[in-house]
MARMARGU-372296 format. One record per residue (C-alpha): residue in three letters; x, y, z. Coordinates in pm, 1 decimal. Layout:
residues N
resn = ala	x = X	y = Y	z = Z
...
//
This chain:
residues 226
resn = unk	x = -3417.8	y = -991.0	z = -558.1
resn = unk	x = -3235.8	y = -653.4	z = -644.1
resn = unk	x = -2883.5	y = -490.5	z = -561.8
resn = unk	x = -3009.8	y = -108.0	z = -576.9
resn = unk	x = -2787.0	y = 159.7	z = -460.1
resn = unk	x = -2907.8	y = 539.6	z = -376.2
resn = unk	x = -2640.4	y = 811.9	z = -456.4
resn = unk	x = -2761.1	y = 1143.3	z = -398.4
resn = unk	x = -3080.5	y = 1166.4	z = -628.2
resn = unk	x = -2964.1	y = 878.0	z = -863.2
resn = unk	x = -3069.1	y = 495.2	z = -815.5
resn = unk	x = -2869.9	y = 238.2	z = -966.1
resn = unk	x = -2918.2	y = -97.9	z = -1033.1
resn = unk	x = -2642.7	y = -297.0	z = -960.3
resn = unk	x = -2785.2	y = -657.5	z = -972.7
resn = unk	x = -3052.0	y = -894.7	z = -1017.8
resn = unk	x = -3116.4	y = -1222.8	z = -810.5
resn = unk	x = -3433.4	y = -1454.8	z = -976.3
resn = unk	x = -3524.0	y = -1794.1	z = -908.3
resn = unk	x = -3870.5	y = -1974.1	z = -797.3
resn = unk	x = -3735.4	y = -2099.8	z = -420.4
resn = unk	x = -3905.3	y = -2280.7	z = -201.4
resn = unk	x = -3944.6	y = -2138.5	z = 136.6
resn = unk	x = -3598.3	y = -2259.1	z = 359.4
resn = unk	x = -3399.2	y = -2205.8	z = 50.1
resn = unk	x = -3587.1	y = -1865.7	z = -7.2
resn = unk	x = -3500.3	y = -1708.3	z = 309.7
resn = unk	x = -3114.2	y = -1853.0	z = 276.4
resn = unk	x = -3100.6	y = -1669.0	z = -20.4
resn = unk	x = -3194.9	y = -1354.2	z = 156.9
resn = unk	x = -2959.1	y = -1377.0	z = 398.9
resn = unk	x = -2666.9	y = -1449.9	z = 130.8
resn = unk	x = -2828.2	y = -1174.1	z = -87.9
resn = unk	x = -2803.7	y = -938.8	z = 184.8
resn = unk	x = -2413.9	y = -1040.5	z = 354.1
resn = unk	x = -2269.2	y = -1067.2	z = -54.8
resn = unk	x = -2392.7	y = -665.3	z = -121.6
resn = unk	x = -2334.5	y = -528.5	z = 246.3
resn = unk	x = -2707.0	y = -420.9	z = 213.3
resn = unk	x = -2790.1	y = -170.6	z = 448.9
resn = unk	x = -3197.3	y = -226.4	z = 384.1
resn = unk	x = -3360.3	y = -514.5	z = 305.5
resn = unk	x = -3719.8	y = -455.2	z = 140.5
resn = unk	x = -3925.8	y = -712.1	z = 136.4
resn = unk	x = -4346.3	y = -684.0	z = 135.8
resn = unk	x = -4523.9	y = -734.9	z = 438.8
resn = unk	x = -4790.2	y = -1003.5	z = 334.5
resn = unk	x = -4853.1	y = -1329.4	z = 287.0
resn = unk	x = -4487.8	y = -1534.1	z = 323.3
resn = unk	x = -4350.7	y = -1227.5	z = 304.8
resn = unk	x = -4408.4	y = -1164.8	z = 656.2
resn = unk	x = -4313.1	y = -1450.1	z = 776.2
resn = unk	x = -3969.7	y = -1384.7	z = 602.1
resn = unk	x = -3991.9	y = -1064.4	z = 800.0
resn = unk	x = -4051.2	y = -1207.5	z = 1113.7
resn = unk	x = -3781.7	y = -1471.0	z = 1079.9
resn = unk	x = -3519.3	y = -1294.8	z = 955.9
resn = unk	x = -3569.5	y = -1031.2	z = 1205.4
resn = unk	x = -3548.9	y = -1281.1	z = 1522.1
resn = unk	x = -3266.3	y = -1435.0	z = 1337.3
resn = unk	x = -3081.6	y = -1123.7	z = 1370.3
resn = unk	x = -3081.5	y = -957.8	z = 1016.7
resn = unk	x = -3164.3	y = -658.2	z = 1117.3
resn = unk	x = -3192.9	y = -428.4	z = 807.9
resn = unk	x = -3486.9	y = -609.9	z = 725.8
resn = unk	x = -3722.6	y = -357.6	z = 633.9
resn = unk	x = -4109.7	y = -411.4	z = 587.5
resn = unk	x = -4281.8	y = -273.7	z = 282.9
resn = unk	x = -4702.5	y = -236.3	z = 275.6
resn = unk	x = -4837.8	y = -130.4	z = -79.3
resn = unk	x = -5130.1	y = 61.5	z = -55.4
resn = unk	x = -5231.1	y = 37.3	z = -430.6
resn = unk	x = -5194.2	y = -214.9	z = -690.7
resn = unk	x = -4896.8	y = -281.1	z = -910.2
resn = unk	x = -5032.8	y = -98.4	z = -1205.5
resn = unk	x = -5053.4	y = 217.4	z = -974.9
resn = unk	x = -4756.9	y = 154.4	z = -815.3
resn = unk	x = -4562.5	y = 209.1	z = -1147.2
resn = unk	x = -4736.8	y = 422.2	z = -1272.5
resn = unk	x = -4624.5	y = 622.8	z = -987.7
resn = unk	x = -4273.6	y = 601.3	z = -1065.9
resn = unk	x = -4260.7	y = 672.6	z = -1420.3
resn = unk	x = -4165.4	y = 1060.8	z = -1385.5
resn = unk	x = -3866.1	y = 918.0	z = -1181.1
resn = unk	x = -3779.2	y = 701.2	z = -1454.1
resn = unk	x = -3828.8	y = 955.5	z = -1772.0
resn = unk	x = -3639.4	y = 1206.2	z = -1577.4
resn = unk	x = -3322.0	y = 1040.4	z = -1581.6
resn = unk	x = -3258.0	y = 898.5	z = -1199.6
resn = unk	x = -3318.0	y = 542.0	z = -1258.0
resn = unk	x = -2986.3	y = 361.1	z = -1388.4
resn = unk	x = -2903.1	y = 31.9	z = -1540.8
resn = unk	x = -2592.5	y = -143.7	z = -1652.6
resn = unk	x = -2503.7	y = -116.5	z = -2025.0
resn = unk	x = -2485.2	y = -472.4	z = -2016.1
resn = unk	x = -2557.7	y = -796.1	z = -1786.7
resn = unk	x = -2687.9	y = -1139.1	z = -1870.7
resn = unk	x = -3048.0	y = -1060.2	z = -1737.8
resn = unk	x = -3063.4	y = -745.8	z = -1856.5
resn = unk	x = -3265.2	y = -869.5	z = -2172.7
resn = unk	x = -3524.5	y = -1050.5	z = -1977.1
resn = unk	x = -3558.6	y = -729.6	z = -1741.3
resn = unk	x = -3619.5	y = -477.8	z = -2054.3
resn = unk	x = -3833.6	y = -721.1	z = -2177.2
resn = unk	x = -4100.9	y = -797.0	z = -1853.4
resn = unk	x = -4056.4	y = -385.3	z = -1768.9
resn = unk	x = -4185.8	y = -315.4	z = -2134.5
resn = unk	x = -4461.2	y = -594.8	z = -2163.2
resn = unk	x = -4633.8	y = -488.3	z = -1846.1
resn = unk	x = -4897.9	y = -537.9	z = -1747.1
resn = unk	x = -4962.6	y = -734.1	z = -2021.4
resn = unk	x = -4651.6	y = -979.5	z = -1940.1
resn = unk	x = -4658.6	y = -1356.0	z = -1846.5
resn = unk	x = -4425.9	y = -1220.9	z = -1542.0
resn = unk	x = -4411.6	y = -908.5	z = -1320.2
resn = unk	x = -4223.5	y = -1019.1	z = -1005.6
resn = unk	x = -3915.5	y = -784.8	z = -1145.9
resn = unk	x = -4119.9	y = -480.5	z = -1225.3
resn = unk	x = -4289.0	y = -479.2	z = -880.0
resn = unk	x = -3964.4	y = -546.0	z = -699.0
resn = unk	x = -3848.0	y = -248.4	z = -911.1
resn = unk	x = -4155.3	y = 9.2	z = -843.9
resn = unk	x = -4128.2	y = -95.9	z = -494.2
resn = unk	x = -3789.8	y = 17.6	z = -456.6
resn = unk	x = -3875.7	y = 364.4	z = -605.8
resn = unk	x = -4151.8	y = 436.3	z = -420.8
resn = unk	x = -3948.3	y = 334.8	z = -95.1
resn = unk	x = -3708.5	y = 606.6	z = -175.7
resn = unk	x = -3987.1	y = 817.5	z = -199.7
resn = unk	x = -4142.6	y = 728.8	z = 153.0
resn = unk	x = -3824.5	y = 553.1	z = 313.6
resn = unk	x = -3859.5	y = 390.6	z = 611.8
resn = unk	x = -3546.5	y = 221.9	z = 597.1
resn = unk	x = -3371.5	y = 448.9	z = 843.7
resn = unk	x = -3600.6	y = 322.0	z = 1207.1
resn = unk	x = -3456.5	y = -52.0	z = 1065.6
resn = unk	x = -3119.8	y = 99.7	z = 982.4
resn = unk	x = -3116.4	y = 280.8	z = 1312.8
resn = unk	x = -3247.1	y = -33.4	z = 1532.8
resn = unk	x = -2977.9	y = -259.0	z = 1396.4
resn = unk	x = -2717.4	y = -1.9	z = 1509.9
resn = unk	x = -2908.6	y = 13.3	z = 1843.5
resn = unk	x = -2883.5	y = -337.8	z = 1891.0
resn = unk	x = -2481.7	y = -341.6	z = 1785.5
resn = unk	x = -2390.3	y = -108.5	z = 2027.7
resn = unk	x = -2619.1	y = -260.0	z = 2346.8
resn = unk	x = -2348.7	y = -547.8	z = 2263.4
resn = unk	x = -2067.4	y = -343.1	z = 2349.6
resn = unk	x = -2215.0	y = -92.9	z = 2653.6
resn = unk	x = -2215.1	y = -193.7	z = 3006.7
resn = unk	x = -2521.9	y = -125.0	z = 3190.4
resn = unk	x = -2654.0	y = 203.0	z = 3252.6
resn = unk	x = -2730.3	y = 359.5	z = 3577.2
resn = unk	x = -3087.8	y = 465.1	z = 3465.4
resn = unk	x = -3129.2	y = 820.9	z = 3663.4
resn = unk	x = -2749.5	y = 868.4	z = 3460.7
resn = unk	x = -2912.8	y = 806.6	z = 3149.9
resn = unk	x = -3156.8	y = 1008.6	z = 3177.0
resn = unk	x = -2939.7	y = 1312.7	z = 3320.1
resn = unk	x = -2737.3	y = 1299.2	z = 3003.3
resn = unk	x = -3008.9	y = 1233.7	z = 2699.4
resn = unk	x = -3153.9	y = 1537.9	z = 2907.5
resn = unk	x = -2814.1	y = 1706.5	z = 2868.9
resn = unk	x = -2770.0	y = 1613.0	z = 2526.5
resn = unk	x = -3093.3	y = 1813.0	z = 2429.3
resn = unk	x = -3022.8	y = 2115.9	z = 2603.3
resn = unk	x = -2676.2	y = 2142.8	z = 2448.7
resn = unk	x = -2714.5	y = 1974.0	z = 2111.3
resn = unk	x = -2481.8	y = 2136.2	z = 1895.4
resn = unk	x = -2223.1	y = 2147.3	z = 2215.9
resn = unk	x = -1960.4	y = 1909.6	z = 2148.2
resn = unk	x = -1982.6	y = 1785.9	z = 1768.7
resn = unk	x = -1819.0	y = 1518.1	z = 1589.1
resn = unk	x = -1763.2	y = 1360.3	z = 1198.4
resn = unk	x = -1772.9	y = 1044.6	z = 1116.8
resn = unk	x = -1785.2	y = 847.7	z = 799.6
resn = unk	x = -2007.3	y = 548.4	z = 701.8
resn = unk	x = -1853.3	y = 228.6	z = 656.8
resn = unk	x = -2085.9	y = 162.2	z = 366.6
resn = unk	x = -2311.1	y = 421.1	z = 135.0
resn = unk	x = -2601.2	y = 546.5	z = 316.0
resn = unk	x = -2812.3	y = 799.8	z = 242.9
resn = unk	x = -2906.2	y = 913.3	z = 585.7
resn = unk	x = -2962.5	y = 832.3	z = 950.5
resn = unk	x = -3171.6	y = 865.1	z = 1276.4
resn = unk	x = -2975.8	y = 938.6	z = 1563.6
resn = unk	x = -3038.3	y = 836.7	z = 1924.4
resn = unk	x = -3164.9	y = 1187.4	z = 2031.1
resn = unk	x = -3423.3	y = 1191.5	z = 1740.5
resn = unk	x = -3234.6	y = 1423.5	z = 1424.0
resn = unk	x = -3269.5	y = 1320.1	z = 1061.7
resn = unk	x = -2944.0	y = 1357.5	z = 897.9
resn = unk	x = -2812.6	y = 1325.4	z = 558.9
resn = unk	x = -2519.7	y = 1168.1	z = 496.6
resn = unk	x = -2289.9	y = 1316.7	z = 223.3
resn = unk	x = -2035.4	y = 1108.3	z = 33.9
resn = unk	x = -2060.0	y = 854.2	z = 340.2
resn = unk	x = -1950.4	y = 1191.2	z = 595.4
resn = unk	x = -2202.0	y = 1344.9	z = 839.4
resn = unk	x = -2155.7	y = 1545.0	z = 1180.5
resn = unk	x = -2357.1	y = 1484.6	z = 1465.3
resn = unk	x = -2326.6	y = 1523.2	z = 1848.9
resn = unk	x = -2086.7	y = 1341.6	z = 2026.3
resn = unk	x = -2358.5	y = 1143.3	z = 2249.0
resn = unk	x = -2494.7	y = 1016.0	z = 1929.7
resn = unk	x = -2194.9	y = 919.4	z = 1755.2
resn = unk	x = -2055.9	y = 711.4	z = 2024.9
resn = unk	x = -2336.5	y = 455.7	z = 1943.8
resn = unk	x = -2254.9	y = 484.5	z = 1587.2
resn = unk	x = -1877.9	y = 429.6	z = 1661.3
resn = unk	x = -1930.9	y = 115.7	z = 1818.4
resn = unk	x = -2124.8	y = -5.3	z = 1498.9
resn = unk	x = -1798.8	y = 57.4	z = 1301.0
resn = unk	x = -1835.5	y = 372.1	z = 1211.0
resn = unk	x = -1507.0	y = 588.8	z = 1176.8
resn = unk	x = -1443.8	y = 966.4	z = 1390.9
resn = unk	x = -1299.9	y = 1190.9	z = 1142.8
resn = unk	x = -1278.0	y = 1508.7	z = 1388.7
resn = unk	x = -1424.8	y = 1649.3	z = 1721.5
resn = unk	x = -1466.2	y = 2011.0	z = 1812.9
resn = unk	x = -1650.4	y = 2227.6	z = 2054.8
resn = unk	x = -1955.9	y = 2450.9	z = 1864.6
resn = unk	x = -1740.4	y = 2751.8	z = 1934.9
resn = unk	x = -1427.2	y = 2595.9	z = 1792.8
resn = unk	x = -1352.0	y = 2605.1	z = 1421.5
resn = unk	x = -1351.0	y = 2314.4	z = 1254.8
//
């Protein structure tokens, strides 16, 4: 398992998790993994046990599980990534006690006794590239705020989502991210990136965000200056 953090175009990683775990203590490890970083997305590959992790984890209420289907082999996967790599984005620590064995089964490959670490790694990259992150990121928030809202009158509901389209950029809002995230789906459907952990929205979408801890920096009317 791998800490990786996304800052702008730059990936860093942060920390490295490897041991040979049976199942229980496998998905344990996930979950401590996942509350000791704050980890917004958890990647693992949909296949084999891996989906099973998936499944349980998800049920179990870790909901930045995120599922990950390769579509070529790990030789092509890599391969992939290396113009990422050469070009300067990837980042490692100047020193760590695995950071040996890392350099070491990153260099061999293919031709390594192990590759769990260098397909954990291309993984990640080509994630970034194709994220899909955000619909997990965006259903755990979903799920955090139907905690805290009464129920909805449903011809209510649908007069205001219909409202909120019309008049999108209406009544507008700031918030910050409690953690780093790169960006978000909102509730009406936008794609936004998040800057520095700051991003603006419409007020109907960040209420839902607010309830998931999410901090209201400003409001303002579209015709108001900010």
């Amino acid at each position: 398992m791998h800490d990786l953090r996304l800052k702008g175009n730059n990936l860093f990683l942060i920390a490295l998790f490897r041991q040979r775990l049976e199942y229980p203590a496998l998905k344990r490890a996930v979950r401590d993994q996942q509350s000791q970083f704050g980890a917004n997305v958890v990647l693992i590959e949909d296949r084999a046990s891996g989906t099973q992790l998936i499944q349980e984890l998800v049920a179990e209420g870790c909901y930045p599980v995120t599922r990950y289907k390769p579509t070529t082999d790990k030789i092509m996967r890599l391969h992939a990534q290396t113009a990422m790599i050469e070009n300067g984005f990837v980042h490692i620590p100047e020193t760590a006690p695995w950071l040996a064995e890392y350099l070491h089964e990153m260099t061999v490959f293919p031709k390594g006794k192990h590759d769990d670490q260098v397909d954990a790694t291309a993984q990640f990259l080509d994630w970034v590239k194709h994220p899909t992150g955000d619909q997990a990121y965006f259903e755990y928030m979903r799920r955090r705020a139907e905690r805290y809202q009464p129920p909805e009158n449903p011809e209510r509901l649908r007069v205001e989502r219909s409202q909120t389209l019309k008049n999108p950029e209406r009544l507008r809002v700031r918030l910050r991210a409690p953690f780093d995230v790169g960006s978000v789906q909102t509730f009406s459907g936008q794609h936004l990136t998040v800057t520095d952990r700051i991003v603006e929205m419409s007020a109907a979408d960040a209420k839902y965000f607010i309830r998931a801890d999410w901090t209201k920096l400003a409001e303002w009317n579209s015709d108001d200056a900010c």
